[in-house]
C-alpha positions in Angstrom: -146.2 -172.5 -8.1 -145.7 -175.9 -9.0 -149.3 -176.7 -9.9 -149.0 -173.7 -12.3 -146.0 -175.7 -14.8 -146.6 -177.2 -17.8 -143.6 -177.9 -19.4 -142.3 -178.5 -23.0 -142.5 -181.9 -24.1 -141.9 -184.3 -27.1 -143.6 -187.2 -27.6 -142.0 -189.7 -26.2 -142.4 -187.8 -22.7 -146.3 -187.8 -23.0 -146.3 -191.0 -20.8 -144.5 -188.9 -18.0 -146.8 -186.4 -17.8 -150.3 -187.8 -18.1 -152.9 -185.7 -16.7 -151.2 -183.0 -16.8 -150.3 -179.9 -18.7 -147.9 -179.9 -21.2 -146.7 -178.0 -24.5 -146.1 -179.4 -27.1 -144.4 -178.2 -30.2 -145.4 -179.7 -33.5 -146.1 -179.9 -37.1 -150.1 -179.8 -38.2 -150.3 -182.9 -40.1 -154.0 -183.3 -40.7 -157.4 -181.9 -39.5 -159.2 -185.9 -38.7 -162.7 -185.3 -38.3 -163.5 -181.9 -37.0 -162.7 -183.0 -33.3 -158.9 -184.3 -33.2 -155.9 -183.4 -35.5 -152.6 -185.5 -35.9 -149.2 -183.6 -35.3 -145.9 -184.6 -35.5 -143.7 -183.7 -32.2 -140.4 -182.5 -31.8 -139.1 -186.4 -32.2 -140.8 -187.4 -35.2 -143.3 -189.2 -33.0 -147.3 -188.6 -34.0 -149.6 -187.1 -31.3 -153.4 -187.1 -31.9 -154.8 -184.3 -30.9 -158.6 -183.8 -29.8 -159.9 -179.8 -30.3 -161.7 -177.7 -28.6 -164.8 -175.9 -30.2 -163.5 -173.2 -31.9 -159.7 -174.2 -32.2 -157.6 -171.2 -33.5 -155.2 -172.8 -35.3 -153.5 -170.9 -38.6 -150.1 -171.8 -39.0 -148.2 -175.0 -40.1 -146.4 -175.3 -36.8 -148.1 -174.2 -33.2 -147.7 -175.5 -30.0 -150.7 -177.3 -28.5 -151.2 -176.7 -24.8 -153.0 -179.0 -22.8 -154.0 -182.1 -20.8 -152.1 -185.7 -21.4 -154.5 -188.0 -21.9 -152.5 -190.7 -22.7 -149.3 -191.7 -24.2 -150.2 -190.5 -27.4 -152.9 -188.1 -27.2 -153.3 -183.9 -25.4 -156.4 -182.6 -24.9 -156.1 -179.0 -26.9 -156.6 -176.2 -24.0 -154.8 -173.2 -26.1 -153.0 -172.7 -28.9 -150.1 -170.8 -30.1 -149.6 -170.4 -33.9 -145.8 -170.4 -34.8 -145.5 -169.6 -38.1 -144.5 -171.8 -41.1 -140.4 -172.3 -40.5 -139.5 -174.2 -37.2 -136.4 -175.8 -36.8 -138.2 -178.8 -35.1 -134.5 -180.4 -34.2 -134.2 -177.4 -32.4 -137.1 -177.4 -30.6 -136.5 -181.4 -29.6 -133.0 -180.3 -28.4 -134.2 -177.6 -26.2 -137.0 -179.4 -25.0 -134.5 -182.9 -24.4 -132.1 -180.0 -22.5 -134.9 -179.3 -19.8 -135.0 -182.8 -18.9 -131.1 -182.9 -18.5 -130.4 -183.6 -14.5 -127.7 -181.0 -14.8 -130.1 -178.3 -15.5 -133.4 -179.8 -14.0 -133.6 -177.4 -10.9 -133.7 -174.0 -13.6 -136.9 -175.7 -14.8 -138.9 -177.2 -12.3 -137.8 -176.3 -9.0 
């Protein structure tokens, strides 16, 4: 079961998680050059993304699932539109919650 996680992360917990899957809530900042997009996570922080093909992305806030690659990059597996209003706080607080040792054992046991 384990190997089937990917938990929700910000961007200052990319380092933790490298090369693995993650999702990542976030902001669509800019569309680069056809093959990576810059977001801005939960925290403020700015994540380059790199795309897939054919990414399906509509919406000004989507959750990017995928591959760490490094501390500031995800490789784009899937990708869930959100909708344009997301309480980003929010998001950051729930996803800071999940890494609480109190509650860790809900999340990844």
């Amino acid at each position: 079961m384990a190997e089937h996680l990917s938990p929700r992360v910000n961007s200052k917990r990319l380092n933790d998680f490298v090369g693995k899957t993650v999702r990542l809530p976030c902001k669509v900042l800019s569309f680069n050059d056809g093959n990576t997009l810059t977001v801005e996570a939960s925290d403020g922080g700015h994540v380059r993304v790199l795309l897939p093909n054919s990414p399906d992305i509509r919406d000004t806030f989507v959750e990017i699932i995928g591959s760490v690659s490094d501390s500031s990059s995800i490789k784009m597996m899937a990708c869930i539109n959100m909708g344009d209003k997301l309480d980003l706080k929010l998001a950051n607080d729930v996803t800071e919650k999940t890494f609480d040792p109190r509650f860790k054992d809900m999340f990844f046991a």
